[in-house]
Every structure is written in C-alpha cells, then in structure tokens.
N, C-alpha and C positions, 0 to 999 in steps of 0.2 A: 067741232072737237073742243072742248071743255078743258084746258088744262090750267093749273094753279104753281104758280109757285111762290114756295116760300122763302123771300129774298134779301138780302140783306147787300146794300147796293155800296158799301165800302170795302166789302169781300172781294176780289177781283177772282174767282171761284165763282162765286155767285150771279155778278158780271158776266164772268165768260159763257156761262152755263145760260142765263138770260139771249145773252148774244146767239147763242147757238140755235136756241132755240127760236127765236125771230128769222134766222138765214134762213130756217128749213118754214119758213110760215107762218111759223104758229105762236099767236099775239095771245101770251098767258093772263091771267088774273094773275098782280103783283101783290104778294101780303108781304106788307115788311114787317116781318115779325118782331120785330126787335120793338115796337110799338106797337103794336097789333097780334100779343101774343097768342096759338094756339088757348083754348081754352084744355081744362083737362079730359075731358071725354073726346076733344077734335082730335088732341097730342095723343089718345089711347088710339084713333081710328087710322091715324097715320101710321104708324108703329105697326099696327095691322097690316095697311095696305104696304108697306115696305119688306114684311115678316122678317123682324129683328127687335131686343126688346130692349127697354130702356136705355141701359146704359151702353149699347153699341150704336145710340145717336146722342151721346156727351161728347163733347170738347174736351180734351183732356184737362187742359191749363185752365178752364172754368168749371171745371168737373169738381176739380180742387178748391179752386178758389173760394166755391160755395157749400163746400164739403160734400159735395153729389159721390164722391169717389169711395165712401164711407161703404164698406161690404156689408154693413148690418141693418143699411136701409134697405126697407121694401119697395119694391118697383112701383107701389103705389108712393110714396116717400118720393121717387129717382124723380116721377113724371110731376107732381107737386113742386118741386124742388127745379123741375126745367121751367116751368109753369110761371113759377114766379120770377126764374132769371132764366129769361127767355135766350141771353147771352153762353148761355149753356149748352145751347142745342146747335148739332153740327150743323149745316147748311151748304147749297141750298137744299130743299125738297123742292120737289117737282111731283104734281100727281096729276094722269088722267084714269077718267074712270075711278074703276075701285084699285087701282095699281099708281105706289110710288116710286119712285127712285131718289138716292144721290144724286146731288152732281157733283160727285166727288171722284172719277175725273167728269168735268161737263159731258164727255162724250157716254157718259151713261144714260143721259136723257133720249138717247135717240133712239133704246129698245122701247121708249114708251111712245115714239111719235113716228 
C-alpha cells in the first residue's frame, strides 16, 4: 500500500494524523511540503484526487496574508499563488492510490486505509 502524506511536522493536526496512520501500519512517504513544495501540475492532481477546488484547500489567515483570498483570481492564480507559499495550503493531505483526504479531523485518513 502506497500512501503519501503531505506533512508539516509543527502542526500537531498533522502529527496526529501521521500518528494515526502508523497505529493502523501504515509507514507513508513523508513530503514536508513546506520545503518540498507540490509543484503546480502535482497541487492540480491532488485537488483532483480530493475533488474540491482551490480555494477549499487555503488556510484562511494565509489565504490572506498572501492575498490568495482575492475573488478575482483565477484558480490557475489560487494554485500558482499556493505553489509558491506553500504556507498557504491547508494540511495534512494524505493520498492512496488516485484518492486523497484531509486530516482534518486525522480520523478522516481511515476511509482511505
């Protein structure tokens, strides 16, 4: 089983969601995006595999900060704009297969495992 998560390890969200998913087994590929940001075609594929579109995976208080919150960008713009503040993007993601999740509560990882 293949899973990926996208982590950011000062999150305790992200953490937990980590943790969760090592009780039930299963040892993910850790991308700390936060340096290792999605590129912009991986952040379109996730988005996909989540089916939710840009701006319902913004941070709100960084949504802002980097003006992502603007209604007259384009969702090419939103994911550009996640792309290069990667601080932007809610977290964590979790994917197996072509299906991701939140873990936003951690216990959403468990319909993918």
């Amino acid at each position: 089983m293949s899973v990926v998560i996208y982590h950011n390890p000062r999150c305790s969200k992200s953490r937990q969601t980590l943790q969760l998913l090592q009780e039930n087994g299963v040892e993910p590929q850790i991308v700390e995006y936060l340096t290792n940001p999605p590129s912009i075609d991986e952040l379109k594929t996730i988005l996909s595999q989540l089916g939710i579109g840009p701006r319902d995976l913004l941070r709100k208080k960084e949504a802002a900060e980097y003006g992502l919150n603007d209604k007259s960008l384009s969702d090419d713009a939103v994911i550009a704009g996640m792309v290069a503040n990667p601080r932007a993007i809610e977290r964590p993601i979790v994917i197996k297969d072509n299906k991701a999740v939140l873990g936003r509560p951690p216990e959403n990882v468990l319909d993918l495992i």
